[in-house]
C-alpha positions, 0 to 999 in steps of 0.5 A: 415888564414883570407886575406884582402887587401889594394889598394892604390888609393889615387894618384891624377894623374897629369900626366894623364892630365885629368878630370877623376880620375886617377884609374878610366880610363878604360882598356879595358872597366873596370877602373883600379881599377875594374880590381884590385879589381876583383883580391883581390876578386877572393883571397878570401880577406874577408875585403878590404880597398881602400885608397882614396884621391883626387877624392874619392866620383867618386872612392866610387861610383864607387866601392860601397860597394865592399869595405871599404874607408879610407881617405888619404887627404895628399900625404905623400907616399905609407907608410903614405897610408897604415897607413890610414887602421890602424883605419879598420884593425889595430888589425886583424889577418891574411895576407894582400895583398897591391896592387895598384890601377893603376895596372891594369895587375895583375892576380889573378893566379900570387897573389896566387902563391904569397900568397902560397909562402908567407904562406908556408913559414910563412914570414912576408913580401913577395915582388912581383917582375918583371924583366924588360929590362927598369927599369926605375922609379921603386924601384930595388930589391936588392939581397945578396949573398944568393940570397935573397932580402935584401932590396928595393931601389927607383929609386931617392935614388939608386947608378949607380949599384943599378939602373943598376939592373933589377928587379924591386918591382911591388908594390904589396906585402903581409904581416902578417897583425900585423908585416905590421902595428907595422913596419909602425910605425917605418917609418921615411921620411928621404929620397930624397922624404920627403915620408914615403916609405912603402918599408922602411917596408922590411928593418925594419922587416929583421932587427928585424928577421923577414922573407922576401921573394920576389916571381918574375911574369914571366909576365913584364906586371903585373908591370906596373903602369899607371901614364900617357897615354903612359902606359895606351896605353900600358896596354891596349895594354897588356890586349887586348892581354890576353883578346883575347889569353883567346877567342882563348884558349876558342874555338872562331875563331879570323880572325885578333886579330890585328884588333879585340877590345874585352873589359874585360866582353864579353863572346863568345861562341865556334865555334864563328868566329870574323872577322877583325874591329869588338868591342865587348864592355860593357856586351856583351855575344855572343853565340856559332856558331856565325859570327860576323863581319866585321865591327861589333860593339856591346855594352852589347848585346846578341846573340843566337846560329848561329847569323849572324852580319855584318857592324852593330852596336848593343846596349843593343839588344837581338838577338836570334837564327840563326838571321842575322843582316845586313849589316848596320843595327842599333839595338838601346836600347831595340831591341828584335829579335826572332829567325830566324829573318832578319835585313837587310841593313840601317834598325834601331831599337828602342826599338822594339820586333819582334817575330821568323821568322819577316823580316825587310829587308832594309831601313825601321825604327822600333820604339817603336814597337811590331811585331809578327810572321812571319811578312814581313816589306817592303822597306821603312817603319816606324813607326812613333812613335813620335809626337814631345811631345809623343813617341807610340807603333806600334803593328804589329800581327803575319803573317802580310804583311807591303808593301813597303813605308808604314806609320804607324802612333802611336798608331796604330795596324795592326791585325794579317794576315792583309795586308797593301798595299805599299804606304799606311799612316796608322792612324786606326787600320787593323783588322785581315786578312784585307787588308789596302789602303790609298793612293791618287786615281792616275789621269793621265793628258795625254800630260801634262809632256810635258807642264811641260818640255816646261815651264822649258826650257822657264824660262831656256832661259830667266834665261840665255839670256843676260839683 
């Protein structure tokens, strides 16, 4: 049976308090509505709709073209939404999941069961429902004696023992595509709200004999809706639990899960072991064997096997095998690190490949640079790769020795095997295997640091002495 979906994400989200539309606040990492979309994708949904409205050029930008756009330009509720798809899908056949776009939490496992539940019993509508120890502001889910659901009623409509009731409508559903959009036509706004309830669907559909189902998360997370920055705290409290519960399940070792930030798209490798303070953001991909931590921060950076990084902070690198980085290093975009590689303390890399085996152990800025093999970078040294108008390249050759405090001035090349002796500035090309001086000659002038200190005392005293 073909599957679509409709995400409402047209609400602009007042209460957020922000410039920022409100589906598109992140989670851990991912806007809301990237979270939802990857559930109706990982259905199997072959068209999906997102209801926009105000804010709808950032959403479609986001989104691209994961989707199918329709316009809500008046907030009219979620019935007066989903009528915004008819013109898109109207006339197909098959089931539609509705889910919205400040849900966040929901899982791909829970809208299949749900959707097995909904085809196995060929019901037109099947509600996905919570239970919750706070149901307030969520529609209540009314049962019979049968205990079925008879109808939904919202939290601003419901009695004292309606609202006593703690199962709540998520606001995720699916329907019989045809049976959804005919009963649309019926809804009417006669409510405390003024708004066509798309929950006024469940009632019409019971009443022409229609079956109604109602399939209950065992998960009070996958209702929340965020509409404010308390839940958004709250779901992104929810999700970096289960984010971090799946890196655990998966073989990673986790030191402290209460002091680790891990985003939605990471990967880690087994036998990976976190240690307290670190993030893990973006696209990161950590490899297996690794030790991350303490006080690690990476973004969309890639490690290798037996990678070692602690009190460092890494963006768009790549770190191969058994490298180890830190601590209080700073690998900037475009760091490429070989293998068996060391990156030492309060080292920063721009922009900088370094073959297997080089060392930059401490204090020393890499820039816009290609280094070799086996290449020791000392203490202290640059590469002084900008001039105020032009960035350029360092290239520094396999088995190179670069002493302590040295300079080199861009463009330059150092050739492989060749030596550059501390303290010298560099401004021409090191052919292979030749050593590299320039520096001052050094002239002693014997007594002269006691003239100096003399002087200093004389200007001391008369700065001192009374006017």
């Amino acid at each position: 049976m073909k599957k679509m979906a409709i995400v409402l994400a047209a609400g602009q989200g007042k209460r957020m308090k922000s410039k920022l539309y409100k589906v598109l606040h992140p989670v851990c990492g991912k806007p809301m509505v990237g979270h939802v979309m990857d559930v109706v994708e990982a259905a199997a949904c072959e068209r999906t709709v997102v209801i926009v409205g105000h804010g709808a050029e950032a959403v479609q930008s986001y989104l691209g073209d994961r989707a199918e756009y329709a316009l809500q330009e008046q907030q009219l509720g979620t019935g007066h939404a989903v009528l915004q798809a008819a013109p898109l899908l109207g006339s197909e056949e098959g089931t539609t999941i509705i889910i919205c776009g400040d849900t966040p939490l929901v899982t791909p496992a829970t809208v299949q069961a749900m959707l097995t539940v909904h085809e196995t019993h060929g019901a037109a509508a099947t509600v996905l429902t919570a239970e919750l120890a706070d149901p307030t502001g969520y529609g209540r889910i009314i049962r019979g004696s049968d205990d079925q659901l008879e109808r939904i009623v919202e939290q601003k409509d419901c009695t004292p023992e309606e609202g006593a009731v703690r199962e709540i409508n998520t606001g995720t559903y699916c329907f019989d595509n045809k049976k959804l959009f005919e009963a649309l036509s019926q809804v009417t706004n006669a409510n405390s709200q003024g708004e066509y309830y798309l929950t006024d669907v469940i009632g019409i559909l019971q009443r022409s004999g229609q079956s109604v189902l109602a399939h209950c998360t065992g998960d009070e997370a996958e209702a929340i809706g965020v509409n404010d920055r308390i839940a958004l705290a709250e779901a992104e409290r929810y999700m970096r639990e289960r984010i971090i519960r799946g890196h655990l399940v998966g073989g990673v070792t986790i030191i402290d899960p209460a002091s680790t930030y891990i985003e939605a798209g990471v990967t880690i490798g087994a036998d990976t072991v976190i240690y307290p303070g670190t993030i893990l953001r973006g696209a990161t991909a950590i490899g297996e064997d690794n030790v991350i931590g303490p006080q690690a921060d990476l973004i969309d950076t890639v490690t290798g096997r037996g990678v070692s990084i602690k009190h460092s902070v890494t963006e768009q690198a790549e770190i191969g095998d058994v490298t180890s980085v830190g601590p209080y290093a700073n690998l900037r975009p475009g760091s490429k690190l070989g293998s068996n590689c060391k990156i030492g303390d309060f080292v920063e890399l721009k922009n900088a490949v370094l073959g297997d085996g080089s060392k930059v152990s401490h204090l020393s800025y890499v820039g816009d640079a290609k280094v070799g093999k086996d290449v020791n970078i000392g203490c202290g040294a640059i590469t002084v790769n900008y001039d105020g108008y032009n960035k350029s390249i360092t290239e520094i050759g396999d088995d190179a020795f670069v002493g302590s405090n040295v300079n080199l001035i861009a463009p330059v090349r150092i050739g492989d095997g060749a030596y550059v002796v501390a303290g010298s500035t560099i401004t021409q090309d090191v052919p292979d295997n030749d050593l590299a001086i320039a520096r001052e000659r050094q002239v002693n002038k014997p007594g002269y640091a006691a003239k100096i200190r003399s002087r200093a005392q004389l200007k001391k005293e008369k700065k001192d002495s009374p006017s």
